[in-house]
N, C-alpha and C positions, 0 to 999 in steps of 0.2 A: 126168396130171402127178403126181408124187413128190413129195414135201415134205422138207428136209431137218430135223432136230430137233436141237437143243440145251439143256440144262439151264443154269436160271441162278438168280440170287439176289435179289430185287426189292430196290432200292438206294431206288427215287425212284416215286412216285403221283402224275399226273397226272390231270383228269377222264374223260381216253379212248386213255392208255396209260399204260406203266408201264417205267422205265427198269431194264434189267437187267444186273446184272453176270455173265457168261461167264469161265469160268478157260480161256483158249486155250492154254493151257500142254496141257493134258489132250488138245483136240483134236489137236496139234498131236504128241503122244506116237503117236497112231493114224496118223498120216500117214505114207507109204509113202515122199515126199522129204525127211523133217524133216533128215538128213541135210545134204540142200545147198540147201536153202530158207533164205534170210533173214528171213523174215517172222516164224519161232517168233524166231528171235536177236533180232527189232529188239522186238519183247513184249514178250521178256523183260525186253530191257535200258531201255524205254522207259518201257513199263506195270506193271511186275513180272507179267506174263501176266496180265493183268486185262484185260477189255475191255469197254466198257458201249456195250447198242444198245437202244432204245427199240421195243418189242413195242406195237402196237395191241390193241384189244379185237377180240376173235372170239367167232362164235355161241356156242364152245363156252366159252370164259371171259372175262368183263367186267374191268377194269382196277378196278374197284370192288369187285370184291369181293378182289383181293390184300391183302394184309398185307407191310410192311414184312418184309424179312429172311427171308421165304417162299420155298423152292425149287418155280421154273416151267419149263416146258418152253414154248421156243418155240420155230415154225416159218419157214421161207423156202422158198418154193418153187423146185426144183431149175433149174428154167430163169431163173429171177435169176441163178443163181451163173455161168451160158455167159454171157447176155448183160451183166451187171455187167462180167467177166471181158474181154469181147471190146469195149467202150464204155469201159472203164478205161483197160486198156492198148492193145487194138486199135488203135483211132482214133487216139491219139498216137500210135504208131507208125507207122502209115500213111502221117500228113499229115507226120511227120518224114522217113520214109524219100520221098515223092513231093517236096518241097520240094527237099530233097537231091537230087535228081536234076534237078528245074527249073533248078536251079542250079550245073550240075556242067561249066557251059560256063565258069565264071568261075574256075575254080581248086580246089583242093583248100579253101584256107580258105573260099571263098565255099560252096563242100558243107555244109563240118561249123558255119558260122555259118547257115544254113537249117534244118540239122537240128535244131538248137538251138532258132532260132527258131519252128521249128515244133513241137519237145515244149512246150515256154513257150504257146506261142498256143493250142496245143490242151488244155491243162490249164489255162488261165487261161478259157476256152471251155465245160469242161466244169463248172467252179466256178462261173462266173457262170448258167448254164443252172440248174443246181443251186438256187440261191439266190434267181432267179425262180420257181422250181416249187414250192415250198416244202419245200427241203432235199432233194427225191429227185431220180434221175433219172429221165425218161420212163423207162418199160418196166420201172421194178425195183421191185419189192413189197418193202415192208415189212416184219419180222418180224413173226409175232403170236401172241398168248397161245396156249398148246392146250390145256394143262394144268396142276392145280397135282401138282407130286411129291409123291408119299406116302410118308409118312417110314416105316422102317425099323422092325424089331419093338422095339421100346421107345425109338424114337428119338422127340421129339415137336418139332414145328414149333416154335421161338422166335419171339414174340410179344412185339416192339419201338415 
């Protein structure tokens, strides 16, 4: 199993993680759709491409020993990204497009209010699952610390 990596900024310290801020502007430059992707546009205009996601402690770095304002490199494993992906959007999909069809003996309106009520249900579904679990969904890891970035030839870590 692959890991995916990204660099970030430690914004917030927790006793056994560490809130980190991500410039998705950057990865979002590397991306082969950024083109006709929404996702960089809605960043941009939402978050100024900032994005903060909370990295657990790993064997390889404890959340204890970061510093405020510190460049880290965290991980997600690459099979988060299919099944997050496919439990995100999949599922609502699904139970939208199979409702819509249960329903497709009643009329066109009676369709597209199914289908409705089916993105609604299953994203209302997928938050409250959420929310019992505490904050994850089944099957999806965490980010987590891997490493701290090593500054640059005469750059030195800021120490806030």
């Amino acid at each position: 199993m692959g890991w995916l990596s990204e660099m970030g900024r430690v914004v917030a310290i927790e006793s056994d993680a560490v809130w980190v801020e991500a410039d998705r502007s950057a990865a979002c430059g590397k991306c082969a759709a950024r083109a006709g992707c929404g996702q960089g546009a809605l960043s941009a205009m939402l978050q100024s491409g900032k994005g903060r996601v909370r990295a657990v402690s790993s064997d390889k770095l404890k959340a204890e020993q970061c510093v405020l304002g510190e460049e880290v490199v965290i991980q997600v494993p690459e099979s988060t990204l299919l099944s997050g992906t496919l439990m995100i959007y999949g599922l609502p999909l699904v139970v939208a497009t199979v409702a819509a069809v249960a329903a497709s003996s009643g009329g066109d309106l009676a369709s597209v209010a199914a289908f409705g009520a089916g993105l609604v249900g299953s994203f209302a579904t997928l938050s409250w699952v959420s929310s019992h679990v505490g904050g994850s969904l089944p099957g999806i890891a965490e980010p987590r610390l891997a490493a701290r970035s090593a500054p640059g030839p005469g750059e030195v870590l800021a120490k806030i």
